[in-house]
PDB file with SEQRES, HELIX, SHEET and CRYST1 records, atoms N, CA, C and O in Angstrom:
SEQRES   1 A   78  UNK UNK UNK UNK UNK UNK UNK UNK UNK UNK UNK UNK UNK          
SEQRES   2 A   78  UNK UNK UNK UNK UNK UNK UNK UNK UNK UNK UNK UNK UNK          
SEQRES   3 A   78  UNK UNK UNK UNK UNK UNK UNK UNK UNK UNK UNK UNK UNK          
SEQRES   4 A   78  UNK UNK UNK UNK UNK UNK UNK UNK UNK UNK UNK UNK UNK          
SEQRES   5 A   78  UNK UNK UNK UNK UNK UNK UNK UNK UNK UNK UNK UNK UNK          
SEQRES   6 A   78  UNK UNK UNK UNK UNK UNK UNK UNK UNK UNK UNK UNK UNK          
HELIX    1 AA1 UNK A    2  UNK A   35  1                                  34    
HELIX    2 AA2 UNK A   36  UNK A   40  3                                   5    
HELIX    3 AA3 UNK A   46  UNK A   49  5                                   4    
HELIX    4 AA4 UNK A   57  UNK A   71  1                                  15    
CRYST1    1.000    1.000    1.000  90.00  90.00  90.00 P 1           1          
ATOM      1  N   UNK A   1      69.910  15.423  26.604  1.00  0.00           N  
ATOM      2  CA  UNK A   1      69.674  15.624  28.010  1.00  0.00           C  
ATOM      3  C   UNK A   1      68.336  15.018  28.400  1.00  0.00           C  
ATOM      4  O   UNK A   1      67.350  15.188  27.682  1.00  0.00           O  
ATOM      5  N   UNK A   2      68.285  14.348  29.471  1.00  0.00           N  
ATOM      6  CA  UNK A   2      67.353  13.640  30.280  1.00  0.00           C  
ATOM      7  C   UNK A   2      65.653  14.875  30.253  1.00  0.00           C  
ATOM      8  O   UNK A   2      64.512  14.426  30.143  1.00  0.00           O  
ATOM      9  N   UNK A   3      66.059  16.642  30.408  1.00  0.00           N  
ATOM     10  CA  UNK A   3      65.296  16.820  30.283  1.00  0.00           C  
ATOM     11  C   UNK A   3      64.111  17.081  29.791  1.00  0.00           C  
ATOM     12  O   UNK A   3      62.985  17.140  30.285  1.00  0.00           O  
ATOM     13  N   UNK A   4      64.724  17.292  28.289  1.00  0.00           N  
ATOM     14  CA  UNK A   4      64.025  17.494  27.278  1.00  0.00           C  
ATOM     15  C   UNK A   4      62.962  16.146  27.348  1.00  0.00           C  
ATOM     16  O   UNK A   4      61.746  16.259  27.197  1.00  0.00           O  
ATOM     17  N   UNK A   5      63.481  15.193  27.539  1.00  0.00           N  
ATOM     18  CA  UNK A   5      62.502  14.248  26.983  1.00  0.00           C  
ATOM     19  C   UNK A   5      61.395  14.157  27.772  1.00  0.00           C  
ATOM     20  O   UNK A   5      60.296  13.879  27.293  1.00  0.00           O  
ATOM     21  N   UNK A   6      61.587  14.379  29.029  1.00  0.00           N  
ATOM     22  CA  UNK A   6      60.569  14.510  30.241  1.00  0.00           C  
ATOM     23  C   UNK A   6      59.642  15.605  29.812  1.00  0.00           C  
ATOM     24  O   UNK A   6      58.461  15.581  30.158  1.00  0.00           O  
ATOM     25  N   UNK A   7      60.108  16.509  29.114  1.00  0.00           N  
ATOM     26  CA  UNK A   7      59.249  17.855  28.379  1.00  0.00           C  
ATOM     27  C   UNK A   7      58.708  17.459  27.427  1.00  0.00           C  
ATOM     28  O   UNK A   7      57.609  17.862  27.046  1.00  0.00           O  
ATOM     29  N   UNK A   8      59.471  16.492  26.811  1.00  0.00           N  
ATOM     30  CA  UNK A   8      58.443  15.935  25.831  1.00  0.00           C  
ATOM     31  C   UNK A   8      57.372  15.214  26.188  1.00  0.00           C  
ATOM     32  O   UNK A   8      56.377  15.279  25.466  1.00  0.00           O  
ATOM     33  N   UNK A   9      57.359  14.552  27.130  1.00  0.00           N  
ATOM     34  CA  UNK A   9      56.237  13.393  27.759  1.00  0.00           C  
ATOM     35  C   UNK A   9      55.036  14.455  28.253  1.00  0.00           C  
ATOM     36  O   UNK A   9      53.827  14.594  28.065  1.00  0.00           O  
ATOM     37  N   UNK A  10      55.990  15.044  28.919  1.00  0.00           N  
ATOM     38  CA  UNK A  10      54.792  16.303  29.420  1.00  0.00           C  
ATOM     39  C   UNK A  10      53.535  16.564  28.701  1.00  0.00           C  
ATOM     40  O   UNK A  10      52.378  16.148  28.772  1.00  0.00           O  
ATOM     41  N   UNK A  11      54.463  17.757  27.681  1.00  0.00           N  
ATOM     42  CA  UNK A  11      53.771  18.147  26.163  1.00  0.00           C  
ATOM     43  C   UNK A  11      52.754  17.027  25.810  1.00  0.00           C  
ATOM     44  O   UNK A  11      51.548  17.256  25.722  1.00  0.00           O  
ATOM     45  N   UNK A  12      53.201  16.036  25.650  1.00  0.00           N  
ATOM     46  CA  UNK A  12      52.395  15.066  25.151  1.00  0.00           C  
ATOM     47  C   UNK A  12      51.310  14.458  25.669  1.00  0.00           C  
ATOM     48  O   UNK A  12      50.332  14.167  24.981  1.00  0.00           O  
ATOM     49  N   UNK A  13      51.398  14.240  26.831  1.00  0.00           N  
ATOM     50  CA  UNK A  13      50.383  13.919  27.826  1.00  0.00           C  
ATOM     51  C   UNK A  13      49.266  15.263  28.022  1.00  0.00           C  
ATOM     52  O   UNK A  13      48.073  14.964  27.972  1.00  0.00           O  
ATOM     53  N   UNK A  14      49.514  16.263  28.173  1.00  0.00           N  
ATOM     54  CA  UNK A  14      48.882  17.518  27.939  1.00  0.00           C  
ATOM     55  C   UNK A  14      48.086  17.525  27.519  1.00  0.00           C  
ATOM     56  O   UNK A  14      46.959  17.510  28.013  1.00  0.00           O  
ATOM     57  N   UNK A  15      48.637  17.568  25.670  1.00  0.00           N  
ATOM     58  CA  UNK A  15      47.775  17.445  24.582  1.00  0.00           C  
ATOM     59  C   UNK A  15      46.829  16.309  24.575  1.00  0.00           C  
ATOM     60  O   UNK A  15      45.750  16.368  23.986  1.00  0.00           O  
ATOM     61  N   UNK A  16      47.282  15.166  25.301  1.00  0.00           N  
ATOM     62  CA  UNK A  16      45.928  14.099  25.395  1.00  0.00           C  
ATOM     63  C   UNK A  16      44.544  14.381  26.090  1.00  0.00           C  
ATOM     64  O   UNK A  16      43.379  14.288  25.704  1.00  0.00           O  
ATOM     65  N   UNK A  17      45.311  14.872  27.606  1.00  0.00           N  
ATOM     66  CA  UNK A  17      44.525  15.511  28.725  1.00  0.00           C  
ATOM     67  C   UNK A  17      43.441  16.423  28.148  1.00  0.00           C  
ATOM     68  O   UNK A  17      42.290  16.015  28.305  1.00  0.00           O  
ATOM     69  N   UNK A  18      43.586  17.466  27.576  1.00  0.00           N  
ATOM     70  CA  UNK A  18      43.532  18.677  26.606  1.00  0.00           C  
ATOM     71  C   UNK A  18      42.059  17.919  25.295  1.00  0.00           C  
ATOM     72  O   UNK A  18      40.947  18.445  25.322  1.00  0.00           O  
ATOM     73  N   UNK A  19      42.268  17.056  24.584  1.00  0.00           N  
ATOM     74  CA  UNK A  19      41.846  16.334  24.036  1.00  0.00           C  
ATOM     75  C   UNK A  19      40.660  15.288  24.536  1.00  0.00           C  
ATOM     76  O   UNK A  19      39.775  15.080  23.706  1.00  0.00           O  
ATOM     77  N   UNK A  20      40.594  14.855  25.352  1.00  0.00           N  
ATOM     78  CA  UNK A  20      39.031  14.247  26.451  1.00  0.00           C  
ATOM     79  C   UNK A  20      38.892  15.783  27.075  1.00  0.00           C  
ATOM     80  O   UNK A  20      37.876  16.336  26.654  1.00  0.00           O  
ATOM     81  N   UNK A  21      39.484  16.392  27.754  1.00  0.00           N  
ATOM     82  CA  UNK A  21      38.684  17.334  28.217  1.00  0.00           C  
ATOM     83  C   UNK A  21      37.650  18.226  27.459  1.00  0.00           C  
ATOM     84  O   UNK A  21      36.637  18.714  27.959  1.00  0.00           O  
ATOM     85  N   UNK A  22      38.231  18.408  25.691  1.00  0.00           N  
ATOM     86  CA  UNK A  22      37.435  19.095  25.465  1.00  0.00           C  
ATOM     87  C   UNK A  22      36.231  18.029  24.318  1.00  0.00           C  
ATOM     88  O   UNK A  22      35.164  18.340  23.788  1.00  0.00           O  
ATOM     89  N   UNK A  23      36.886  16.964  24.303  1.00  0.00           N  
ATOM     90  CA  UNK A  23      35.499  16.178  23.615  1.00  0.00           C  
ATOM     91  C   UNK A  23      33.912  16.299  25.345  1.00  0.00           C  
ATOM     92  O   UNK A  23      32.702  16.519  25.281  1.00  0.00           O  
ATOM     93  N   UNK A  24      34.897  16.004  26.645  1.00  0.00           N  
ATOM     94  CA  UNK A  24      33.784  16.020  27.499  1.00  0.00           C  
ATOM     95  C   UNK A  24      32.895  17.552  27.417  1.00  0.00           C  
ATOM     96  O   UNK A  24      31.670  17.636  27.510  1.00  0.00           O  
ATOM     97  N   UNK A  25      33.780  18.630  27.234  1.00  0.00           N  
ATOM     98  CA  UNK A  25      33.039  19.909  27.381  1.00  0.00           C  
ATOM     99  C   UNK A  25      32.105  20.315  26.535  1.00  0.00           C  
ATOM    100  O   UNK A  25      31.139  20.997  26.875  1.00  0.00           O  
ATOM    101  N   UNK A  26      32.374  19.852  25.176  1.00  0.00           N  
ATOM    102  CA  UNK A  26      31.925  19.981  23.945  1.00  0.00           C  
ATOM    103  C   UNK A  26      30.554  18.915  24.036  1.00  0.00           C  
ATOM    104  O   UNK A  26      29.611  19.479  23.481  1.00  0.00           O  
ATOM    105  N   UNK A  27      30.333  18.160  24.327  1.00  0.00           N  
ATOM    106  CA  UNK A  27      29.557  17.415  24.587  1.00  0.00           C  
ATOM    107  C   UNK A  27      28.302  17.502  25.288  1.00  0.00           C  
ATOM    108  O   UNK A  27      27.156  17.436  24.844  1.00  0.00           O  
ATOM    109  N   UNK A  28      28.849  17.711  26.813  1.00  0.00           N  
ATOM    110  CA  UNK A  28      28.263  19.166  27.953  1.00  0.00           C  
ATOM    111  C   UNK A  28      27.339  19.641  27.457  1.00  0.00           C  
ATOM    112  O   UNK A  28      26.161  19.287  27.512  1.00  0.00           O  
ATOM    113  N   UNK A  29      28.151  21.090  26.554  1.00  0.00           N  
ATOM    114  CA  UNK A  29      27.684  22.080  26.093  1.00  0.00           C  
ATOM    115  C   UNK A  29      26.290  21.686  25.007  1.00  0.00           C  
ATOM    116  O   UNK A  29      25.187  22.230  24.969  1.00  0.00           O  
ATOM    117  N   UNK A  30      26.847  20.495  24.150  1.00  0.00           N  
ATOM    118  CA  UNK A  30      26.193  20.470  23.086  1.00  0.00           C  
ATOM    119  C   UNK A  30      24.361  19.769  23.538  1.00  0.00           C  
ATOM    120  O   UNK A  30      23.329  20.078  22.944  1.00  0.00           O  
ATOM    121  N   UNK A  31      24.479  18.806  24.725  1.00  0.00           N  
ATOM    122  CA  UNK A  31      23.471  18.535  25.269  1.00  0.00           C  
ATOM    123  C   UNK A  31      22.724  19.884  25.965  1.00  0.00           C  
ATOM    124  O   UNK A  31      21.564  20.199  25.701  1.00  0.00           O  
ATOM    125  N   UNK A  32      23.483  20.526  26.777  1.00  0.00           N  
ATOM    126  CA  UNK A  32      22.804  21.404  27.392  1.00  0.00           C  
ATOM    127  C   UNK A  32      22.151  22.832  26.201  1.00  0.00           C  
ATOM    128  O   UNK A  32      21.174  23.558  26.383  1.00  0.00           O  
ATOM    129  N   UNK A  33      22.934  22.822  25.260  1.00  0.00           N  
ATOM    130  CA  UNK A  33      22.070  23.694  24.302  1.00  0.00           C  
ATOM    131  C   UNK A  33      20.829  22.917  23.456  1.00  0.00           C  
ATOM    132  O   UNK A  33      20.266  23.628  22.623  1.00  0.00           O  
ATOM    133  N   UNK A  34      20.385  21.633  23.580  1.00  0.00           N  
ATOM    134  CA  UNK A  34      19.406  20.478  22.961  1.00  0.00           C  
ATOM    135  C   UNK A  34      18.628  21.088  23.907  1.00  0.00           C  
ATOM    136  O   UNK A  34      17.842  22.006  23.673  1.00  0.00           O  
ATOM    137  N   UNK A  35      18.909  20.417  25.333  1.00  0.00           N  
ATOM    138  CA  UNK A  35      17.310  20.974  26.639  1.00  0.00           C  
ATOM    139  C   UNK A  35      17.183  22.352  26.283  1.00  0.00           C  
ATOM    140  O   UNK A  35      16.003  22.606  26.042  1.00  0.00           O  
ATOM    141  N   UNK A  36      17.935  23.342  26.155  1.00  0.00           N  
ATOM    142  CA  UNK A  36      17.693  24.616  26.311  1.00  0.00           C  
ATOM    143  C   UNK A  36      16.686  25.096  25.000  1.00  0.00           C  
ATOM    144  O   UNK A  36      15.725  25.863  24.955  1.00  0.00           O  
ATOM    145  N   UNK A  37      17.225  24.453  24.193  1.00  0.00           N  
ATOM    146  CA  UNK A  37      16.226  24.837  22.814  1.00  0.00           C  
ATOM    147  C   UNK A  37      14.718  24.113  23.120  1.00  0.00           C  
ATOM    148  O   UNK A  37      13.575  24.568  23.145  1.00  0.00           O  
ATOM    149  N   UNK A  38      15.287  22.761  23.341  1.00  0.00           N  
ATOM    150  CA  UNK A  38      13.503  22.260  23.845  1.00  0.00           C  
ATOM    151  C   UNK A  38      12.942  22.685  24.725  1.00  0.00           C  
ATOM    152  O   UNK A  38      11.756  22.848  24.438  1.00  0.00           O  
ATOM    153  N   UNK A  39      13.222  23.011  25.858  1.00  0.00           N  
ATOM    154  CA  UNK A  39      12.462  23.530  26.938  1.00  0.00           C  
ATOM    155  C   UNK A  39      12.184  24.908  27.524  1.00  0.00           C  
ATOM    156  O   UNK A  39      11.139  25.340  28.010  1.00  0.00           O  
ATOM    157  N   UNK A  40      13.617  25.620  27.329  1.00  0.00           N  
ATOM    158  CA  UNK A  40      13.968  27.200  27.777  1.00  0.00           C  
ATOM    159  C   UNK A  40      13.779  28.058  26.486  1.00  0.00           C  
ATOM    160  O   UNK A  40      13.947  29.245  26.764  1.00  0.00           O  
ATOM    161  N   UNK A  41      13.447  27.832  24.997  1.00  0.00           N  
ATOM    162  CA  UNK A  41      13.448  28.250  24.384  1.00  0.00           C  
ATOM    163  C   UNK A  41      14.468  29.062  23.611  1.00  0.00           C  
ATOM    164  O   UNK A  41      14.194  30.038  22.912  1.00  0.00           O  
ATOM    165  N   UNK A  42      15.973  28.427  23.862  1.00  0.00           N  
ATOM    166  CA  UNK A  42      17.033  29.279  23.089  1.00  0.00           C  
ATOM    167  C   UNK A  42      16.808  29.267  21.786  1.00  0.00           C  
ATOM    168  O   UNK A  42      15.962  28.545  21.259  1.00  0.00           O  
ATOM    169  N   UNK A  43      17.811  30.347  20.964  1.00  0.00           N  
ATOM    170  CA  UNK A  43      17.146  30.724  19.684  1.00  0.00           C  
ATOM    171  C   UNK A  43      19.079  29.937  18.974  1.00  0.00           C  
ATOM    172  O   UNK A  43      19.456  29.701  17.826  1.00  0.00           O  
ATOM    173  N   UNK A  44      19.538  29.836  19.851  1.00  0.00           N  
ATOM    174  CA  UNK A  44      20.600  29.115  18.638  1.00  0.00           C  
ATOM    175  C   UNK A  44      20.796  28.299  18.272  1.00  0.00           C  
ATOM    176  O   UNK A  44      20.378  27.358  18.947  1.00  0.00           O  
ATOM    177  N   UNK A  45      21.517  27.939  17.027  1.00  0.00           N  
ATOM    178  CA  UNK A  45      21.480  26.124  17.180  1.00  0.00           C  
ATOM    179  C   UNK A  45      22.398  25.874  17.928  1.00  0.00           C  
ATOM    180  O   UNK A  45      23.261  26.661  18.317  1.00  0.00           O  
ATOM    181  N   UNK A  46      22.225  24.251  18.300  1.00  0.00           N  
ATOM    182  CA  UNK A  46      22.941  23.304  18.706  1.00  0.00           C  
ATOM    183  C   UNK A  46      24.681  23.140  17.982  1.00  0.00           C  
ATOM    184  O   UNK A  46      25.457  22.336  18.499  1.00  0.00           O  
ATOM    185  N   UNK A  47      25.022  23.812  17.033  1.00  0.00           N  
ATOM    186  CA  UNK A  47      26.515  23.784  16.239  1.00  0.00           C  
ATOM    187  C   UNK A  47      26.535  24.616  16.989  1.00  0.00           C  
ATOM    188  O   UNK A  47      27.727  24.328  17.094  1.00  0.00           O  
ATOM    189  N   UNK A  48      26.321  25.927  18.099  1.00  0.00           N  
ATOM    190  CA  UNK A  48      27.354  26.840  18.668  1.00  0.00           C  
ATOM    191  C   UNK A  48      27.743  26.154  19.394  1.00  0.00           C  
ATOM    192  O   UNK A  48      28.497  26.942  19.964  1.00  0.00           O  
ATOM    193  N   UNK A  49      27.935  24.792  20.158  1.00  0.00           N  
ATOM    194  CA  UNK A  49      28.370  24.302  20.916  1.00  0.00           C  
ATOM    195  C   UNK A  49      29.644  24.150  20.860  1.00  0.00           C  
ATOM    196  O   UNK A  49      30.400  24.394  21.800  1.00  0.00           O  
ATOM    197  N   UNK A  50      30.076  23.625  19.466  1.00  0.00           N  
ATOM    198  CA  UNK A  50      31.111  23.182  18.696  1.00  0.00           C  
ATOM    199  C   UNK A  50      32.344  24.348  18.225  1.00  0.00           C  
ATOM    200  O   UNK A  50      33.439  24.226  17.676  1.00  0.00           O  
ATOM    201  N   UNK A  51      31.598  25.456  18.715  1.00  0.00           N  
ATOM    202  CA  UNK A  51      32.748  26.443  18.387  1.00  0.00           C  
ATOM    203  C   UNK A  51      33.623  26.954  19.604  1.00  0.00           C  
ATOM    204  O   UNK A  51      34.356  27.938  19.700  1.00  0.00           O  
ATOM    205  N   UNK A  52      33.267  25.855  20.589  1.00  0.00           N  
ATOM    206  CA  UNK A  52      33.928  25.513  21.979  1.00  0.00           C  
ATOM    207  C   UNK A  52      35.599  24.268  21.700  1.00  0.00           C  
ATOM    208  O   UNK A  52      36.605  23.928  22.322  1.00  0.00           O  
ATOM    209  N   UNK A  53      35.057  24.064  20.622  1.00  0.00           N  
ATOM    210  CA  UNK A  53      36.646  23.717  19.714  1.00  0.00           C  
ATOM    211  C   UNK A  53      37.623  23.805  19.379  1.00  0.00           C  
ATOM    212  O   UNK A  53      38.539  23.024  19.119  1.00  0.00           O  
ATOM    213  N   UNK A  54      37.355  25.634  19.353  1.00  0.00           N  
ATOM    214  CA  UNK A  54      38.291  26.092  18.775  1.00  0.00           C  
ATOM    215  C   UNK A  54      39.735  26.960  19.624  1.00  0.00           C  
ATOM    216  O   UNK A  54      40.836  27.135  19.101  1.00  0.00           O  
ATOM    217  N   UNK A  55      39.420  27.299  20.705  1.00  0.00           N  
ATOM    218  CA  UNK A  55      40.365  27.267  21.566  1.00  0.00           C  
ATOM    219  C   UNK A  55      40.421  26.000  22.484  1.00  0.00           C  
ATOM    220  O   UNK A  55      40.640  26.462  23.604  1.00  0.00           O  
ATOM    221  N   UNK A  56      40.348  24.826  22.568  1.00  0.00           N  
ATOM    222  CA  UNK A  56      41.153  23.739  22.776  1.00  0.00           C  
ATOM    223  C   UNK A  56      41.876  23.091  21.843  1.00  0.00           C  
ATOM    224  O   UNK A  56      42.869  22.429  22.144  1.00  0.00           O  
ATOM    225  N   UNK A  57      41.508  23.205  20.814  1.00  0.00           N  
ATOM    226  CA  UNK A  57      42.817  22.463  19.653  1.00  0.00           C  
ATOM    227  C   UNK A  57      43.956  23.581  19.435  1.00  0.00           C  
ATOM    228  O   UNK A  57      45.112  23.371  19.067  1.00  0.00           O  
ATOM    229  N   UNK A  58      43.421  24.697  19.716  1.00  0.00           N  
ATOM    230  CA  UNK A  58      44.847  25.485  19.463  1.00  0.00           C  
ATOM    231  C   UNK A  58      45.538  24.811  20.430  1.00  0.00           C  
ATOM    232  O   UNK A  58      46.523  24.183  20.043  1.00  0.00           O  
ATOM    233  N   UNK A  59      45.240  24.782  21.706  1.00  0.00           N  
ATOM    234  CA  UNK A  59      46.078  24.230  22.929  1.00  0.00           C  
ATOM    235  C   UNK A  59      46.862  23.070  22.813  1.00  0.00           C  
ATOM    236  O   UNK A  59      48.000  22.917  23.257  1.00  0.00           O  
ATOM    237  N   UNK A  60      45.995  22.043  22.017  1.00  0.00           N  
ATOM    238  CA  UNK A  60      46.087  20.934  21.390  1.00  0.00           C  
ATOM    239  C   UNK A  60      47.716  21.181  20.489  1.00  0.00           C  
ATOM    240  O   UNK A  60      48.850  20.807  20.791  1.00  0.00           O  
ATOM    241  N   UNK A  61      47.330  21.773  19.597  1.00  0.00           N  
ATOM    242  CA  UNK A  61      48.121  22.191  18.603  1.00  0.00           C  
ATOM    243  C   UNK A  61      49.487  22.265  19.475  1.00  0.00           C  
ATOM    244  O   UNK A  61      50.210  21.310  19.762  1.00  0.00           O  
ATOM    245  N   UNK A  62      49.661  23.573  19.814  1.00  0.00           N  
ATOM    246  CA  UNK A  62      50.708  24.076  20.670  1.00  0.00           C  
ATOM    247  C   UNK A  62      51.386  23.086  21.388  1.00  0.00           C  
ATOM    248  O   UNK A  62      52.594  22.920  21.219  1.00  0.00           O  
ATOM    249  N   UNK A  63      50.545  22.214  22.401  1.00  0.00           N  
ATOM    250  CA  UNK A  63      51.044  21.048  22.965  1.00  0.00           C  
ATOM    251  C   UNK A  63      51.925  20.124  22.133  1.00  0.00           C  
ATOM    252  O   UNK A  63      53.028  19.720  22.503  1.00  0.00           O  
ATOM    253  N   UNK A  64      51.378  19.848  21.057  1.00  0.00           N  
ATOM    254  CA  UNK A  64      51.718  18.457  20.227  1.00  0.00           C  
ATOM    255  C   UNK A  64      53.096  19.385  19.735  1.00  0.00           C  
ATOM    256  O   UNK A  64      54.107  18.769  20.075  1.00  0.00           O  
ATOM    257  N   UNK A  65      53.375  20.457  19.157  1.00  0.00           N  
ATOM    258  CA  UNK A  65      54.636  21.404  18.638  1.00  0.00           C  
ATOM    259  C   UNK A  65      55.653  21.030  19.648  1.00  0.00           C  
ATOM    260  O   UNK A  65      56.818  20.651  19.534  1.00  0.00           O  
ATOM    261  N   UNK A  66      54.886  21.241  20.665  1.00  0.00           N  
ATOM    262  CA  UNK A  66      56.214  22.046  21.478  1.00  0.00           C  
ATOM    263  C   UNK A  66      56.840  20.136  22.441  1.00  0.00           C  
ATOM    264  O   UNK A  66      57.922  19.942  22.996  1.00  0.00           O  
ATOM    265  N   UNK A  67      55.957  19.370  22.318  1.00  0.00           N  
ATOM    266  CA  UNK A  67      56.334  18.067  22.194  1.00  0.00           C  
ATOM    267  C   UNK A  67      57.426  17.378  21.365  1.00  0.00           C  
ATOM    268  O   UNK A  67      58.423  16.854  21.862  1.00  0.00           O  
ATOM    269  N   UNK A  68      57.077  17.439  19.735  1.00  0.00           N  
ATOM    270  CA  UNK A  68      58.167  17.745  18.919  1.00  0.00           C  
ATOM    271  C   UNK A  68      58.852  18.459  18.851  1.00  0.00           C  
ATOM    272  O   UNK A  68      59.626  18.115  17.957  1.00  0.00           O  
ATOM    273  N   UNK A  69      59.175  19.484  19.307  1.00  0.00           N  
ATOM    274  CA  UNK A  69      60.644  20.642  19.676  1.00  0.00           C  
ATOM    275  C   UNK A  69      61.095  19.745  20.547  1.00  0.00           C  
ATOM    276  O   UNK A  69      62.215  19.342  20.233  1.00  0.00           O  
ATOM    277  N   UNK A  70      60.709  19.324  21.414  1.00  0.00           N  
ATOM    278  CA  UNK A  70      61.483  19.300  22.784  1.00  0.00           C  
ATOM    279  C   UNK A  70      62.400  17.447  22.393  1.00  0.00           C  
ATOM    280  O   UNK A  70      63.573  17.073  22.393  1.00  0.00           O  
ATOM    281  N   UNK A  71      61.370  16.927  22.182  1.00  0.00           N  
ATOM    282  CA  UNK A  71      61.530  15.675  21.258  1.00  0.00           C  
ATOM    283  C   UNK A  71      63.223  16.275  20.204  1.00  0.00           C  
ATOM    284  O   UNK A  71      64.266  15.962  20.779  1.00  0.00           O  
ATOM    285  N   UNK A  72      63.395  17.005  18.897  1.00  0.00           N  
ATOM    286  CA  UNK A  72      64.057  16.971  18.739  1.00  0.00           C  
ATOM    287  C   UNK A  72      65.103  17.534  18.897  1.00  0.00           C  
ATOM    288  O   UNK A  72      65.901  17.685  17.971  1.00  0.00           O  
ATOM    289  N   UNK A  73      65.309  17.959  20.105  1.00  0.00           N  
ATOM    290  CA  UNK A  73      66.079  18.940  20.647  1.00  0.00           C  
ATOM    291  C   UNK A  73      66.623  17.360  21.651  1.00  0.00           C  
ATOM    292  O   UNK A  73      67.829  17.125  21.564  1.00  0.00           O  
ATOM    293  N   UNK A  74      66.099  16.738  22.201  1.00  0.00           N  
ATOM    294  CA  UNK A  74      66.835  16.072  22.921  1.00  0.00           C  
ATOM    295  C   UNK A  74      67.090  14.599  22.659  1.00  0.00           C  
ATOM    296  O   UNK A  74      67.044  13.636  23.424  1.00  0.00           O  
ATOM    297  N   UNK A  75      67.440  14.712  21.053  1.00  0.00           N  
ATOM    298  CA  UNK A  75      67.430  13.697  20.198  1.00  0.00           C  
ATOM    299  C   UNK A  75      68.715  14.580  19.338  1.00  0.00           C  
ATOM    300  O   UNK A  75      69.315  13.876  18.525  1.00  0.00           O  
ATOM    301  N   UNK A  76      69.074  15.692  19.416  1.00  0.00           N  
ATOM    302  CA  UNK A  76      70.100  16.702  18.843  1.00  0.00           C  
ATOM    303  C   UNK A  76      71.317  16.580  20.001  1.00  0.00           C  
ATOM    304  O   UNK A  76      72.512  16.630  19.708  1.00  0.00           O  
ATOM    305  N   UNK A  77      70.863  16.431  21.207  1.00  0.00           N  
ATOM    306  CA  UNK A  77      72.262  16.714  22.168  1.00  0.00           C  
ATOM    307  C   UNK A  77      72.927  15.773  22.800  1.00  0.00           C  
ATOM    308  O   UNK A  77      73.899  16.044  23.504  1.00  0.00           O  
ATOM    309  N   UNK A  78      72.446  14.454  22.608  1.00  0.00           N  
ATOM    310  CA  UNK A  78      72.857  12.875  22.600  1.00  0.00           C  
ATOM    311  C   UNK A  78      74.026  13.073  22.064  1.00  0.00           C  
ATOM    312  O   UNK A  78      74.772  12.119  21.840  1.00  0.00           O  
TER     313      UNK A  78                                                      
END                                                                             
């Protein structure tokens, strides 16, 4: 069926979207905790930035799955 595959493109595009968004956030973050330590005096390092990672690749994850489900599901009803 026509739709699955459109679900697949979806999924897939998602997970790209999903993927720059969080290299840009991660990035963001990771500069703005550099000034903050040099100037404002934060006490953490600069790696807590990076644990801003970890709920976008799950998303990531999930996306890219449910891409391949949908993928072989409408590669099954052909």
């Amino acid at each position: 069926m026509q739709k699955y595959k459109y679900l697949s493109y979806i999924f897939m595009a998602l997970a790209i979207l999903l993927s720059n968004v969080m290299c840009a956030a991660v990035a963001y973050n990771y500069c703005n905790m550099q000034w903050g330590i040099r100037y404002e005096g934060y006490s953490a390092p600069t790696n807590v930035a990076f644990l801003l990672v970890i709920p976008y690749a799950v998303g990531i994850v999930i996306c890219v799955i449910l891409a391949c489900f949908f993928n072989k599901k409408q590669k099954n009803s052909i």
